[in-house]
C-alpha positions as CSV (number, residue, x, y, z in Angstrom):
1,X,6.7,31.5,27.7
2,X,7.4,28.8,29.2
3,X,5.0,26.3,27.8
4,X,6.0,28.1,24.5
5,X,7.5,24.3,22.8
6,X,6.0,22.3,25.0
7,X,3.6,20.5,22.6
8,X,5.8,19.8,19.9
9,X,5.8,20.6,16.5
10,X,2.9,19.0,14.3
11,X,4.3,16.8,11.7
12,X,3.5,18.0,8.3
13,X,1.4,16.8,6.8
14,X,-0.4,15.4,9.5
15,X,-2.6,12.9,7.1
16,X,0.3,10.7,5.0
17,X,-0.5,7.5,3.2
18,X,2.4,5.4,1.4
19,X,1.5,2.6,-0.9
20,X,4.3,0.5,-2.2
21,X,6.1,-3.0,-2.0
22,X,9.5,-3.9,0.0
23,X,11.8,-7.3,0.3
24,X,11.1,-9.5,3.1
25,X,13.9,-7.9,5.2
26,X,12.5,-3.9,4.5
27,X,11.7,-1.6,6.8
28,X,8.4,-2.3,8.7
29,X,7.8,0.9,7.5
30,X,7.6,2.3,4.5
31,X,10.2,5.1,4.2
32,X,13.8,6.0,2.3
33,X,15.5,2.5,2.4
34,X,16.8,1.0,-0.6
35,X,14.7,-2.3,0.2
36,X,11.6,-0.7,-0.7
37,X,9.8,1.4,-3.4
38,X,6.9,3.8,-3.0
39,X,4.3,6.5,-3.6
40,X,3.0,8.7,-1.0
41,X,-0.5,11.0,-0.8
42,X,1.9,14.3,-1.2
43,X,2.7,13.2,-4.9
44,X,6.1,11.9,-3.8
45,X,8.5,8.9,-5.2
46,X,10.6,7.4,-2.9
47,X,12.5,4.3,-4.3
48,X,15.7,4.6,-1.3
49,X,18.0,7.3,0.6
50,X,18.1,10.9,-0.4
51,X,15.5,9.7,-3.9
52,X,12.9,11.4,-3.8
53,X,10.9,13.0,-6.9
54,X,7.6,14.7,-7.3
55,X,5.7,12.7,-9.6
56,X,2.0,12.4,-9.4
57,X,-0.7,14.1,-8.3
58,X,-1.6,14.4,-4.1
59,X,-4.4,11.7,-3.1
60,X,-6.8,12.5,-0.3
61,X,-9.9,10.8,1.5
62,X,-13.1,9.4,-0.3
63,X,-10.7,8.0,-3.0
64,X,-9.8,4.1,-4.5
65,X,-6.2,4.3,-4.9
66,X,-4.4,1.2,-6.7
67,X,-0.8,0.9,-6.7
68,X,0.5,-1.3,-9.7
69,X,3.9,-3.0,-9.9
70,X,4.5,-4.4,-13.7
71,X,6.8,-7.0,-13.7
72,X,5.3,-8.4,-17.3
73,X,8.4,-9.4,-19.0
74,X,6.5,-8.7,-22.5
75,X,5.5,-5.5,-21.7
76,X,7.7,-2.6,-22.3
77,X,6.3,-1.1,-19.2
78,X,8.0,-4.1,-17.3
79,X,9.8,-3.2,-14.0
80,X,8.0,0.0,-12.6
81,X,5.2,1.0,-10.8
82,X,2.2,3.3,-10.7
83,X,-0.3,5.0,-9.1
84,X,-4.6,4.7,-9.8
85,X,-6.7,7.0,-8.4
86,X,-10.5,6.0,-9.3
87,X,-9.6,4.0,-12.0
88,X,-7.2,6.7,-13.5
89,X,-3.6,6.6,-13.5
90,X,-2.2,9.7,-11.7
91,X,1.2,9.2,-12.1
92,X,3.1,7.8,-15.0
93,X,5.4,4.0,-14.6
94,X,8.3,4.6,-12.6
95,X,11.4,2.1,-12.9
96,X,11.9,-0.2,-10.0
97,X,16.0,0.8,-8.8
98,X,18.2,-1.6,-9.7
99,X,18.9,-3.5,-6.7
100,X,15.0,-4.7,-6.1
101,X,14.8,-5.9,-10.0
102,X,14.3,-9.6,-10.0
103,X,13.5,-9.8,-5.9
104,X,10.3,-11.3,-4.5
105,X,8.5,-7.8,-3.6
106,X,5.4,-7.6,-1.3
107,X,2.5,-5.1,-0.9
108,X,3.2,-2.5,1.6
109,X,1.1,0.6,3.0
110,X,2.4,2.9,5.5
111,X,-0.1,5.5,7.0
112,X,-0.2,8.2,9.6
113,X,-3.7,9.5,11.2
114,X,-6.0,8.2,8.5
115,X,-8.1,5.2,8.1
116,X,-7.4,2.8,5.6
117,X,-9.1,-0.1,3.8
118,X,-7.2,-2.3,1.9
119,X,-8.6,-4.7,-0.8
120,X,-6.0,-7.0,-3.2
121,X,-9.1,-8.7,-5.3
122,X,-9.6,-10.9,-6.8
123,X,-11.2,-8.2,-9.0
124,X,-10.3,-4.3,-8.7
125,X,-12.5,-2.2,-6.2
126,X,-12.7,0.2,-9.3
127,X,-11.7,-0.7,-13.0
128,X,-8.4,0.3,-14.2
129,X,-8.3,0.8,-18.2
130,X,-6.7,-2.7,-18.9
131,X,-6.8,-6.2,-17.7
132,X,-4.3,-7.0,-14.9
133,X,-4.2,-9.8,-11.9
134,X,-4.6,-8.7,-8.4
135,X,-2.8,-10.4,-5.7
136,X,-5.6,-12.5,-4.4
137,X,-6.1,-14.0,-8.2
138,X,-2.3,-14.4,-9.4
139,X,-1.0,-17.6,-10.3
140,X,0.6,-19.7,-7.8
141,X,4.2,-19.5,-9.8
142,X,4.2,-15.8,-10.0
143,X,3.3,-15.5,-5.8
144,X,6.0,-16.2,-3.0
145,X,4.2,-17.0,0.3
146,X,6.3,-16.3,3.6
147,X,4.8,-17.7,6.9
148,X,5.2,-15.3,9.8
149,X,8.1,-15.6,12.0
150,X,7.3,-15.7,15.8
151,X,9.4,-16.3,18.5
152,X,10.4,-20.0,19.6
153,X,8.9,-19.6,23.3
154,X,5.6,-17.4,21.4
155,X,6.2,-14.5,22.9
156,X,7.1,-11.1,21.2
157,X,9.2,-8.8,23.1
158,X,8.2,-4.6,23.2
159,X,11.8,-2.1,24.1
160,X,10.3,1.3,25.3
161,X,13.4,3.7,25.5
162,X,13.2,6.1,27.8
163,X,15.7,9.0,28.0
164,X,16.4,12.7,28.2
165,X,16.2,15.5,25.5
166,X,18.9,16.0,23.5
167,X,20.9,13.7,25.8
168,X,22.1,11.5,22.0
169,X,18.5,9.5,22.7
170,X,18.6,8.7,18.4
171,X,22.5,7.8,18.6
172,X,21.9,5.5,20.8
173,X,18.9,4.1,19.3
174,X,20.5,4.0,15.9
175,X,23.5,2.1,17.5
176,X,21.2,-0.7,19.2
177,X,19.0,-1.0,15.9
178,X,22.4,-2.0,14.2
179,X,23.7,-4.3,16.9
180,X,20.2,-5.6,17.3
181,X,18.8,-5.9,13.7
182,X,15.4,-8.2,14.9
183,X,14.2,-5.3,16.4
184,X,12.2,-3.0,14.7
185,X,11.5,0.7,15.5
């Protein structure tokens, strides 16, 4: 009995994939901010806090998934994003929110216990059934390059908390992630 909890619970589901876009100051990541936008392998569409609607079909291994953000201003599609899986769309366009319309957005996957392999072109690993640009091929005007921050001296510094059950471990981490905003959790 005593070694009853001792493991943990397992997170569910223990496989998760998220394949979006996020601002250059979003999460590291991917989850319920409002500076990023994504679909996840349960079907899910997270575009910020507490937004969260079931909206395509699950995604699993042995697949090609393509996540497409349409920012055509000519196409009446404009501002959303979708999911591809094989070269068929599984979910249909979902609007950007507001408050990342007309921001620089950049690719962004988020996985837990799987293996990915990530491709951005120049052509499609599979064909969709019209003619887009990846990122690898898109225009220089239509691209926003950010070189990497690193530390003046070169060195990046690692925080491991360590503290007591139920002793307000998350308060306090929550508290020093606001206070501290160039650390990321």
């Amino acid at each position: 009995e005593a070694t009853a909890g001792a493991r943990g619970r397992v997170p569910v589901p223990r496989q998760l994939v998220r394949l979006g876009f996020s601002t250059d100051s979003g999460p590291l990541v991917l989850s319920e901010s409002d500076e990023c936008i994504y679909l996840d392998s349960e079907g899910f569409y997270i575009s910020g806090k507490g937004k969260k609607a079931a909206t395509s079909q699950r995604f699993t291994r042995e697949q090609t998934m393509a996540v497409l953000l349409n920012l055509d201003p000519k196409s009446p599609l404009r501002n959303t994003i979708s999911l591809f899986r094989d070269g068929e769309r599984i979910t249909e366009p979902q609007k950007l929110p507001d408050a990342l319309v007309g921001k620089t957005l950049f690719p962004h996957v988020s996985f837990r216990n799987v293996s990915v392999q990530v491709h951005f072109g120049p052509q499609p690993a599979r064909a969709l059934p019209f003619q887009c640009r990846m990122i690898q091929g898109a225009a220089k005007s239509d691209v926003e390059v950010k070189p990497a921050l690193a530390p003046a001296d070169g060195k990046f510094e690692v925080m491991l908390p360590v503290a007591f059950p139920d002793e307000g471990t998350f308060d306090w981490l929550d508290d020093f992630l606001e206070k501290n905003p160039h650390y990321v959790e």
